[in-house]
N, C-alpha and C positions, 0 to 999 in steps of 0.2 A: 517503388523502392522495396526492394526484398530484403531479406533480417543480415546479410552481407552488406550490406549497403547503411543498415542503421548501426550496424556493428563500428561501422568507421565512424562514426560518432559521437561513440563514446570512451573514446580517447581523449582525456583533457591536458592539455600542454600551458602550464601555468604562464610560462614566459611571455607567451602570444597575448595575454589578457591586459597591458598596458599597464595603467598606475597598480602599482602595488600596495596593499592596505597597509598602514603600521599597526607594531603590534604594541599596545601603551598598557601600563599601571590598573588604565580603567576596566579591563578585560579584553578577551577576543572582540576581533574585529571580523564581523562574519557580512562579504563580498560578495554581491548579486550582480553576472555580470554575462546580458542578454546577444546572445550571438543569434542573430535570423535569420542569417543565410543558411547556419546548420540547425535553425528549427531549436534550438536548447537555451537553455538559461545554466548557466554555473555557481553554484555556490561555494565559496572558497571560507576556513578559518584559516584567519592568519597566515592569505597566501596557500595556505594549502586543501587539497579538496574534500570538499562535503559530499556532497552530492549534485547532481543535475537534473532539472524539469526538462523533459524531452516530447518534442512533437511533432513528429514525421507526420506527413498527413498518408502514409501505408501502414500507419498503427490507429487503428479502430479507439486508441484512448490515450489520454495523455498520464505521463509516468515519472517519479522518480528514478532515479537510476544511475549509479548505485548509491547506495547508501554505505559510510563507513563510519566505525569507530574514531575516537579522537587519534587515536594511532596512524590511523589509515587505512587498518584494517577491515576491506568492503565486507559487509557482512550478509547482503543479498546473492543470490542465486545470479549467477552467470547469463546461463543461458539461458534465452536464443541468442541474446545481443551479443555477448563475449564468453563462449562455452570454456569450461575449465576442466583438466582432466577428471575421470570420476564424477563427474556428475551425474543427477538423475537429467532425464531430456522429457519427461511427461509433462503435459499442459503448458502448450507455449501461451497460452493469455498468462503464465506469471511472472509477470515481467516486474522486477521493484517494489514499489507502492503507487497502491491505486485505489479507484473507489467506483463501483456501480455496480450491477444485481444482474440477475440470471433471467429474471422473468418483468417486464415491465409492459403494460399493454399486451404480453404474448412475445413479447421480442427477448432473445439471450443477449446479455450485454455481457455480462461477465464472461461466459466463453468463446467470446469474436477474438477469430485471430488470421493468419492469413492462413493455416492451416484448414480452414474449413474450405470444404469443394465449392465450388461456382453454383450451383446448381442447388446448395443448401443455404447458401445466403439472405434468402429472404427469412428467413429466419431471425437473423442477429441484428441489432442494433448497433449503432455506433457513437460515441461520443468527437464528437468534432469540434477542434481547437477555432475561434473565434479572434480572440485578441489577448496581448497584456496590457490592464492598466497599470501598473505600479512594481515599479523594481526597485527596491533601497534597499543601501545596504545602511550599517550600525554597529557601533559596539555590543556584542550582546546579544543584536538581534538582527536580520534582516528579513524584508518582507516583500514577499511576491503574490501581486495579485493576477488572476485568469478568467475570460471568459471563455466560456464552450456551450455547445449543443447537442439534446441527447436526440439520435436522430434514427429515422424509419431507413430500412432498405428502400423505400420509394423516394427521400429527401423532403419527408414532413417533419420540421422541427417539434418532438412533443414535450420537450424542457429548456427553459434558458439556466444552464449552469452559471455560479459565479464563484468560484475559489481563492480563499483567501492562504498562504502558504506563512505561516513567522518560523524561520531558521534561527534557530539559538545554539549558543556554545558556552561552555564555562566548567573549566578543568579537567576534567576526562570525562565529560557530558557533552554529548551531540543529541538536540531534539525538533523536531518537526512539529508546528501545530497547524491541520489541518480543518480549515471552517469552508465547510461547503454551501449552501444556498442553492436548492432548485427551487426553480417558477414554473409552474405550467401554464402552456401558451394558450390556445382555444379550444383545449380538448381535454377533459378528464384522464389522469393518468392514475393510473394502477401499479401498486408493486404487489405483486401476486408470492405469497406466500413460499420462501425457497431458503434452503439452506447456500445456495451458493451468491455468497454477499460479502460484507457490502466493499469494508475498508480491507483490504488483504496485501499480504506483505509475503513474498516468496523467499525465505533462507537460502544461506552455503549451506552446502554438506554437511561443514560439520557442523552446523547448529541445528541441524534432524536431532529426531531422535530414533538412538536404532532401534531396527523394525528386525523381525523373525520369523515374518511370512509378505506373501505377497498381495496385496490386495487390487482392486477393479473397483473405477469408480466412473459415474453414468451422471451427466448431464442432462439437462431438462428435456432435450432431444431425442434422449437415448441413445447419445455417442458415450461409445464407453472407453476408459483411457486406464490401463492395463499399470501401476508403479509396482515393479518389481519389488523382489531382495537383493540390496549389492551390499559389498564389502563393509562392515561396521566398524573398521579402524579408524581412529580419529574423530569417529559420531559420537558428540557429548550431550546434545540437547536434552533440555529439560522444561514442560513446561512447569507451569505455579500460577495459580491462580489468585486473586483477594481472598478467597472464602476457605483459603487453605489445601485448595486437591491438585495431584501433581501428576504429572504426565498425562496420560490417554485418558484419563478422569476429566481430565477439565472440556473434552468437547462437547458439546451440545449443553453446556450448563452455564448460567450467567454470575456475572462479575463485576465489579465497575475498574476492575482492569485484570490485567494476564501479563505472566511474562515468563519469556524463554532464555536460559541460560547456560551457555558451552562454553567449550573453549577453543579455541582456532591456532593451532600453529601455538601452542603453551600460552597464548594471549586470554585469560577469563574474559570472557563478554556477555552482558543480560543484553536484551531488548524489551522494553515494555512495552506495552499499549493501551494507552489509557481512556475510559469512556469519557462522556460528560453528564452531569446531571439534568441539564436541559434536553439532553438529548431523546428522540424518538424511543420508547421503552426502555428505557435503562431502569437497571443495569442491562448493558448486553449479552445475548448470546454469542459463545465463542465457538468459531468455526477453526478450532486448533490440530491440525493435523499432524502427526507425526513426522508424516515425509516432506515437509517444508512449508505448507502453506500455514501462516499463520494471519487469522482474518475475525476482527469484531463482526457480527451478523444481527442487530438488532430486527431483520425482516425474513425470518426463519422460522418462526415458535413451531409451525406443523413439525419439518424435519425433527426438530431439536426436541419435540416434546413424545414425538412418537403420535401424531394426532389428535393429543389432548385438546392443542390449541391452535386455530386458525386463526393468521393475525394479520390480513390483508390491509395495507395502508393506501390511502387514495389523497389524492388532488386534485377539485375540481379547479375550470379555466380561472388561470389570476393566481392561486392559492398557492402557498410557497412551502418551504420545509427548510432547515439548516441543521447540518450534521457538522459536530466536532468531536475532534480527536488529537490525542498527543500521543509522539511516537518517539521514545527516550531510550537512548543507545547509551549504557552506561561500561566503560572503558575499565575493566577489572571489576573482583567479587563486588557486588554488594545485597542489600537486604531487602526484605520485605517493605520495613518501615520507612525507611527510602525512597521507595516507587509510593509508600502511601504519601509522603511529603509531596510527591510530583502530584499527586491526582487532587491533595488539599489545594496546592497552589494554583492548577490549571481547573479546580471546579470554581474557582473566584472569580474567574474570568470572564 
């Protein structure tokens, strides 16, 4: 299946989805609701869409996609799945939201996509869709569990993934919390020291922020992938970090969360991203790029510190890991103190 083929996909036609949620006193009603034939799960507020868990087995990982505002308005990058005019087209692994690294054992997971040659494949990793166990929906909340495997170009499993997804709504808040759990199977696994990680989340256009030169950016392989300078009308983004630094400041520096804010079509919209305090080296470092990638990196300190610091994490056979995260799409201005309320509430967790 080629990115035409996943593109019909992601089209979601509410009518087709059978019982319709009500919408009560108690809050949203936020609808999980598992279609296997097309490989996706749908998550609908109030009838209307969230977003979609998507798993073509011709995508090297499985993805959110898209993601929208309580308005509707999707706030993730288009393409490859559904290109929109103006857009940037560089690095088709950024698809939605997702989660896996660059270097793992020697293998690139993070830049597998069908874009790489036959012949450079053995290279890349894959994460391969396994099962779902748990699809509910709730007032409030709905939750989706996954399992996957992080896999060799030769079809050696070296992780059993287990992803746990809670869909929440509530007023002009749309949020994602993300619990991930790797297991390593009979083999010591490595995540080798990279700036290209872990959780990353690709923008629309206009929630860049404008750029005024062109820059080139090189992958573990030494594929280099060229983001121009295009047209900056309508580029409103802005990042902010917890620790107070704003824009191109906040990459390579840690946080125990980040957020970007534009505006789309006169609609205000932030996005947060919030760390956890359980989590692997927190606070994170953020892997916040101007031209739309926006990515927590807690397995990067080399890149991010300039070689100060080598911060290789391992797993021997049996030994597990769980990373969380919350991804809070807030629907008009709001404030710092705000997103620090999300990170009190979801460090309780």
């Amino acid at each position: 299946m080629r990115w035409s083929s996943i593109a019909s996909l992601v089209v979601l036609v509410a009518p087709a989805l059978g019982a319709q949620p009500r919408v009560t006193k108690d809050g949203a009603n936020v609808q999980l609701v598992a279609r296997e034939a097309d490989r996706r799960v749908d998550v609908l507020v109030d009838g209307k869409p969230f977003t979609s868990f998507l798993y073509p087995a011709s995508l090297p990982k499985q993805v959110l996609y898209p993601l929208r505002a309580a308005s509707g308005t999707e706030v993730t990058r288009g393409w490859p799945l559904d290109p929109r005019p103006g857009e940037r087209v560089d690095h088709p692994h950024h698809i939605g939201l997702w989660f896996n690294h660059s270097d793992v054992n020697g293998l690139d997971f993070w830049n597998n996509s069908d874009a790489i040659p036959a012949a450079q494949k053995n290279k890349y990793g894959s994460i391969v869709f396994r099962g779902i166990d748990t699809v509910r929906s709730g007032r409030g909340e709905g939750v989706l569990v996954v399992r996957s495997d992080w896999v060799t170009p030769t079809g050696k499993t070296l992780m059993h993934e287990t992803t746990r997804y809670a869909f929440h709504a509530a007023g002009d808040l749309r949020g994602v919390d993300r619990t991930t759990t790797l297991v390593a199977t009979d083999t010591t696994v490595t995540f080798h020291d990279n700036k290209d990680g872990t959780l990353g989340l690709r923008v629309r256009r206009e929630l860049e922020q404008p750029a005024d030169k062109p820059e080139v950016f090189t992958d573990p392989s030494g594929k280099a992938t060229a983001v121009p300078v295009l047209n900056n009308e309508g580029v409103t983004g802005r990042y902010r970090s917890a620790e107070g630094l704003e824009g191109d400041s906040v990459w390579s520096t840690r946080a125990r969360w980040t957020s970007l804010g534009g505006t789309v079509k006169g609609e205000p919209i932030t996005i947060a991203i919030i760390d956890h305090p359980k989590n692997y080296n927190f606070p994170t470092y953020w892997h916040a790029r101007g031209y739309g990638l926006f990515a927590a990196n807690p397995l990067g300190a080399k890149d991010f510190t300039k070689g100060k610091t080598d911060d290789e994490f391992t797993l021997k056979p049996g030994q597990s890991v769980t990373f969380r995260h919350r991804v809070v799409i807030f629907d008009g201005p709001t404030t710092p103190d705000r997103i620090e309320a999300q990170f009190k509430e979801f460090s309780s967790k």
